[in-house]
C-alpha positions as CSV (number, residue, x, y, z in Angstrom):
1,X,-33.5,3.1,29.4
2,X,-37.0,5.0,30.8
3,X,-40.0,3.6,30.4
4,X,-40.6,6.0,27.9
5,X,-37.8,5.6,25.9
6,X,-38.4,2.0,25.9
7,X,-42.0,2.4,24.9
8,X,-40.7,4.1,21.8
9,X,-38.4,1.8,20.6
10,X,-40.8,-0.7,20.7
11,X,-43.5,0.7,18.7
12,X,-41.0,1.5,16.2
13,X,-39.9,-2.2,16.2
14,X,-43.4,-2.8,15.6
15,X,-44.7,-0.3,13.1
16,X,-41.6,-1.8,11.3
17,X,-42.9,-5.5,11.7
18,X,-46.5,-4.7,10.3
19,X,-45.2,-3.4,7.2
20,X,-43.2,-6.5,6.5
21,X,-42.0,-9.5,8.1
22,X,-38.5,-8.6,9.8
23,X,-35.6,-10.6,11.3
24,X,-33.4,-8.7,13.7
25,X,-29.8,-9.5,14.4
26,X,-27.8,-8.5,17.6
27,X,-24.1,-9.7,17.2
28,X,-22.1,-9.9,20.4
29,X,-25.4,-9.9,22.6
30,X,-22.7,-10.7,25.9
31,X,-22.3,-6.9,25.9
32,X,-26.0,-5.8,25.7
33,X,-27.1,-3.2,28.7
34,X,-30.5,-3.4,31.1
35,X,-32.2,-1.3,28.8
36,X,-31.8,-3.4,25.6
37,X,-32.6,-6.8,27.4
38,X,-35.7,-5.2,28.6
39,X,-36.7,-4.5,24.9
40,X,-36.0,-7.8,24.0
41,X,-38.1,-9.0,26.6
42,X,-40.8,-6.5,25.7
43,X,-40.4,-7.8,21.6
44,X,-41.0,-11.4,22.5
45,X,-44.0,-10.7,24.4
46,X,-45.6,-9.0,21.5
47,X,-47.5,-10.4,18.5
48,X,-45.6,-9.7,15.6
49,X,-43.7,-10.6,12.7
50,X,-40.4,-10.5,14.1
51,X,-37.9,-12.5,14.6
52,X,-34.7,-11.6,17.0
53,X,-31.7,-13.5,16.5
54,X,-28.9,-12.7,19.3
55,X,-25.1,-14.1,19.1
56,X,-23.2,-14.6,21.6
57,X,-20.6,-16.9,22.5
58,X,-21.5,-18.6,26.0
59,X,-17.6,-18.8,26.9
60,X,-17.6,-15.0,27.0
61,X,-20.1,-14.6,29.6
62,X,-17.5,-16.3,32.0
63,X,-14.9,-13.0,31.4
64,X,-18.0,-10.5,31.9
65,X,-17.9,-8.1,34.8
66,X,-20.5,-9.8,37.3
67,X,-22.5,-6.5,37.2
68,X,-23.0,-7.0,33.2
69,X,-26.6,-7.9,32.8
70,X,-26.6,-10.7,31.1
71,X,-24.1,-12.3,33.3
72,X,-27.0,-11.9,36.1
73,X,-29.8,-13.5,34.4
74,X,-27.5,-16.8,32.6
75,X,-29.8,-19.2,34.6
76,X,-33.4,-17.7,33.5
77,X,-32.1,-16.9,29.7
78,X,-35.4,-18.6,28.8
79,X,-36.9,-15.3,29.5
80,X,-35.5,-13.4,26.4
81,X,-35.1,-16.5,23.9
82,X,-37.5,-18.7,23.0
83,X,-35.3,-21.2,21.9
84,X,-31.2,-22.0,21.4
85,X,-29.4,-22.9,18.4
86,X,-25.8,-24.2,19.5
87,X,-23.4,-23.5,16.4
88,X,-20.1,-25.9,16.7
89,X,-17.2,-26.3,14.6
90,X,-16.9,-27.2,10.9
91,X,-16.2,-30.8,9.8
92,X,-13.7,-31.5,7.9
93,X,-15.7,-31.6,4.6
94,X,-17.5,-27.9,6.1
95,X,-13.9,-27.0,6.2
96,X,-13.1,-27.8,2.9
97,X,-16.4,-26.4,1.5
98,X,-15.4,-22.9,3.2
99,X,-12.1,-23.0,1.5
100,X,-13.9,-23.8,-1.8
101,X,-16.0,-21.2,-1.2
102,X,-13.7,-18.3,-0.1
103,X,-11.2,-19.2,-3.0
104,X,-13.7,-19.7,-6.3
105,X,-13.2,-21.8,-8.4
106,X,-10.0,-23.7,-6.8
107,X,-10.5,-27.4,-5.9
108,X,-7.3,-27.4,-3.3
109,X,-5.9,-30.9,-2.9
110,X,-7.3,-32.6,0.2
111,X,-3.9,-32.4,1.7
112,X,-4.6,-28.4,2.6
113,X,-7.7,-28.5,4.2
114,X,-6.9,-31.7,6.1
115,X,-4.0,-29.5,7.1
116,X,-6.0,-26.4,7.6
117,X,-9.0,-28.8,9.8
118,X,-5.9,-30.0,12.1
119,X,-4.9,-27.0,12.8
120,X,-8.0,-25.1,13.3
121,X,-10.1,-28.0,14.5
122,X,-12.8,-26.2,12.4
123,X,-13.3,-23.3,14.0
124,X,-14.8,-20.8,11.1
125,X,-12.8,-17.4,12.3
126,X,-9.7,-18.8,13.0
127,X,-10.2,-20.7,9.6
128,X,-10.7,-17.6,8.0
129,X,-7.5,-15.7,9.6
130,X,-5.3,-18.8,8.9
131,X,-6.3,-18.5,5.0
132,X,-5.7,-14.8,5.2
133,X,-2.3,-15.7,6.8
134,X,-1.5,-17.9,4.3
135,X,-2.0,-15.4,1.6
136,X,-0.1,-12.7,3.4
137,X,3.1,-14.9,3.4
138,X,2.8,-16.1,0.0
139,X,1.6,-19.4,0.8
140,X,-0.9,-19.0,-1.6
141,X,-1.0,-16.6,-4.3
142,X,-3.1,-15.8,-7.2
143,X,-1.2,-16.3,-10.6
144,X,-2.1,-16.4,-14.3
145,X,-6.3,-15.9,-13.3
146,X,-6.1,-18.7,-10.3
147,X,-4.8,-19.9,-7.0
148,X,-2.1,-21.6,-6.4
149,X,0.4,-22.9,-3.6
150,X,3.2,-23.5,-2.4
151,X,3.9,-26.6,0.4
152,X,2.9,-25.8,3.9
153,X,3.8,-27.5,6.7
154,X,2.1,-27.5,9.8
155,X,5.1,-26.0,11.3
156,X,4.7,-22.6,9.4
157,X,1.1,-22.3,10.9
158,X,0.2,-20.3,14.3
159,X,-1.8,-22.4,16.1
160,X,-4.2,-19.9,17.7
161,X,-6.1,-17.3,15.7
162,X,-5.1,-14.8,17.8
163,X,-1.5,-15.7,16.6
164,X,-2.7,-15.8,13.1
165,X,-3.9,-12.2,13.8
166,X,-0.6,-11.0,15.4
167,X,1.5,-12.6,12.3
168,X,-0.6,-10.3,9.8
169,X,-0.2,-7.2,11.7
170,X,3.6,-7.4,12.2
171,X,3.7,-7.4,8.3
172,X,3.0,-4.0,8.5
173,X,5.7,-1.5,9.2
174,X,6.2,-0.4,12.6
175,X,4.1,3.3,11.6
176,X,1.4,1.6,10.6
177,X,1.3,-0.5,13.3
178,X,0.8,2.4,15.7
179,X,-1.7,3.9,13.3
180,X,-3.8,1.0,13.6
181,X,-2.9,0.7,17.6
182,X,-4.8,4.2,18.0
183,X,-7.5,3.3,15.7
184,X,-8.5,-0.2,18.4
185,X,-8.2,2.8,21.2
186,X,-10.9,4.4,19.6
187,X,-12.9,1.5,19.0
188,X,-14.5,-1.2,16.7
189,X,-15.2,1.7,14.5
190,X,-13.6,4.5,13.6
191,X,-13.9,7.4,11.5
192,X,-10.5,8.5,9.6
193,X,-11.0,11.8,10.7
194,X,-10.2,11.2,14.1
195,X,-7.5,9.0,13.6
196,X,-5.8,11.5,11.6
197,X,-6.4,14.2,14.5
198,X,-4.8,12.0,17.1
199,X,-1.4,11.7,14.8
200,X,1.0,14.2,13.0
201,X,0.6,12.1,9.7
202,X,0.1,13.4,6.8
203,X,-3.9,12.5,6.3
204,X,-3.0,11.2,2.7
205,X,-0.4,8.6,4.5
206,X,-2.8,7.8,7.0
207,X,-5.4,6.9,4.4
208,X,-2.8,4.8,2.3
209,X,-1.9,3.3,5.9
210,X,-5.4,2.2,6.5
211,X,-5.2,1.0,2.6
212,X,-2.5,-1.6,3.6
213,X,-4.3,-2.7,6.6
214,X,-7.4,-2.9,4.4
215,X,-5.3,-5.6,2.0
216,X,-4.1,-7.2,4.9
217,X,-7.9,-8.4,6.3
218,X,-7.2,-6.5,9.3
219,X,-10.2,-3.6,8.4
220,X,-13.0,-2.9,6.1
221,X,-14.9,0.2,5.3
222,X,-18.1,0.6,7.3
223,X,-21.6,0.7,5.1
224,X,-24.9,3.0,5.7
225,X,-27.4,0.6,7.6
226,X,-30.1,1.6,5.4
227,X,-28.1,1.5,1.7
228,X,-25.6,-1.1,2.3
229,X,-22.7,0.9,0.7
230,X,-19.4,2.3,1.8
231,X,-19.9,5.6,4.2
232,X,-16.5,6.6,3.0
233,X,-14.5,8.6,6.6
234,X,-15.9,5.3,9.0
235,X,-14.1,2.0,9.2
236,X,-14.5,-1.1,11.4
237,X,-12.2,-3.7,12.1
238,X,-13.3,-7.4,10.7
239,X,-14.1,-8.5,14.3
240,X,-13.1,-7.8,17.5
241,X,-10.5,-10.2,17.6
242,X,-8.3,-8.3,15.6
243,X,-8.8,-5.3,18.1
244,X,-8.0,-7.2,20.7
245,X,-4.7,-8.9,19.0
246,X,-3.9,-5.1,19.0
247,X,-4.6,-4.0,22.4
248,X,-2.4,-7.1,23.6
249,X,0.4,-6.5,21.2
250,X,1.0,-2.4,22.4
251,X,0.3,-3.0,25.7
252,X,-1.4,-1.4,28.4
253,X,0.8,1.5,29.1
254,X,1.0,2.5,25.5
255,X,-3.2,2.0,25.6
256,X,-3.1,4.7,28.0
257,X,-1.5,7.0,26.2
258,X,-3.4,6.4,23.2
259,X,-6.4,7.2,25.3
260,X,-5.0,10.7,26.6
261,X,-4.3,11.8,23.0
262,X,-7.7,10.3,22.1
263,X,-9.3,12.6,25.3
C-alpha cells in the first residue's frame, strides 16, 4: 500500500469516526498484509473515536509463512494494540448457557452438556459443530414444536471439530461433495455463478446442492456490508474450518485440478 493509498484510507476511517463513534472489526487479523498493519498503526496514532478490535488466534501465527507480516513483528505487537483481551474456553455452565441459547427454549438435562463440555473441553466452535453434528444424525431432532433427544454416548461423538466437520460433509452425496470441494478452491466466498461455470451441472442442481449444504451448517449466504441482507449469487462458508475440512478431505491432487478448471 503507497503512501498515498494509505493516506486515503485513513481519512476515510476518520471522516467516518467524526460522524459517529465506530468500532472496527478485523477477523482472522494472522493473515493481514504490510499495508493494512501500517493503517492500523496509522489509526491508533490518531485522535478519534474509533475503536479497532483485531482477532486472531496466537496458535496460528506459529503455521504462518515467516515472510507474513505479522509473524515478523509478534515480539513488538504493542505497537498496533493498545491492549490484549485473551478469550479461553467456556465453563461448563458457559457451555450449558450456549446450548440453551442455540436451542430456545429447551432446558437439556445436565447429562448433555456435561457430555458435550467433556468432549469439547469448551471450545465455542467445536461446540457449535458437535451440536450441528448431533442434529445431522438425528441425535436431536425437533418434534411436536421442541427439541428432543435421543441417548448419546460419548462414543458416537468425533473428538476434534475438524472430525465433527468431516462427519457433516460425508452426509452429503458424493456430487455434492465435489460441488462444495470446488466452491473451498475458490475461496471463503463464492459467487454461484462461478461455481456453476466450473461444472457441467445443471445451475438449478447446483443451487439445490448448495441448498443441502446450507441445511447442513456447512455454508450461508453472504449479506451487503452496508444493508445486512442476503446478496443473493455470493456465499461464504461458516468459517474457515469447514474449508479447510474440505481441502484435506479431496486432497491435494484433486485441489489442483480444481484450480486449473477454476484458471
Amino acid at each position: 500500500m503507497d503512501s498515498l493509498i494509505l493516506q486515503g484510507w485513513l481519512k476515510i476511517f476518520l471522516n467516518l469516526a467524526r460522524q459517529n463513534k465506530m468500532c472496527l472489526v478485523i477477523d482472522d487479523f494472522q493473515w493481514i498484509d504490510i499495508g493494512s498493519l501500517n493503517l492500523m498503526a496509522s489509526l491508533k496514532e490518531k485522535d478519534a473515536s474509533l475503536l479497532l478490535c483485531c482477532l486472531l488466534r496466537e496458535e496460528e501465527l506459529t503455521r504462518q509463512p515467516a515472510e507474513m507480516p505479522l509473524v515478523q513483528f509478534k515480539d513488538n505487537l504493542d505497537r498496533f494494540f493498545s491492549g490484549k483481551v485473551m478469550v479461553g474456553n467456556l465453563s461448563l455452565a458457559g457451555t450449558a448457557e450456549m446450548v440453551r441459547t442455540i436451542f430456545t427454549g429447551w432446558e437439556a438435562e445436565e447429562k448433555l452438556p456435561s457430555l458435550i463440555h467433556q468432549t469439547t473441553q469448551g471450545n465455542p466452535l467445536f461446540i457449535e459443530e458437535l451440536l450441528k453434528f448431533l442434529v445431522q444424525k438425528g441425535f436431536l431432532f425437533h418434534q411436536k414444536g421442541k427439541w428432543s433427544k435421543i441417548e448419546i454416548q460419548e462414543s458416537d461423538l468425533p473428538h476434534t471439530p475438524q472430525a465433527a466437520i468431516l462427519e457433516r460433509i460425508k452426509g452429503l452425496d458424493k456430487t455434492a461433495q465435489e460441488i462444495i470441494a470446488r466452491a473451498a478452491v475458490i475461496g471463503q466466498d463464492f459467487s454461484t455463478e462461478m461455481l456453476h461455470r466450473m461444472g457441467k451441472e445443471d445451475e438449478g442442481y447446483v443451487l439445490d446442492i448448495l441448498e443441502s449444504a446450507r441445511r447442513a451448517g456447512l455454508i450461508k449466504e453472504s449479506v451487503e456490508a452496508d444493508t445486512e441482507v442476503p446478496s443473493g449469487d455470493n456465499m461464504s462458508f461458516v468459517n474457515e474450518e469447514v474449508r479447510q475440512a474440505i481441502s484435506e478431505l479431496i486432497g491435494q491432487e484433486e485441489i489442483q485440478n480444481l484450480h486449473h478448471q477454476l484458471g
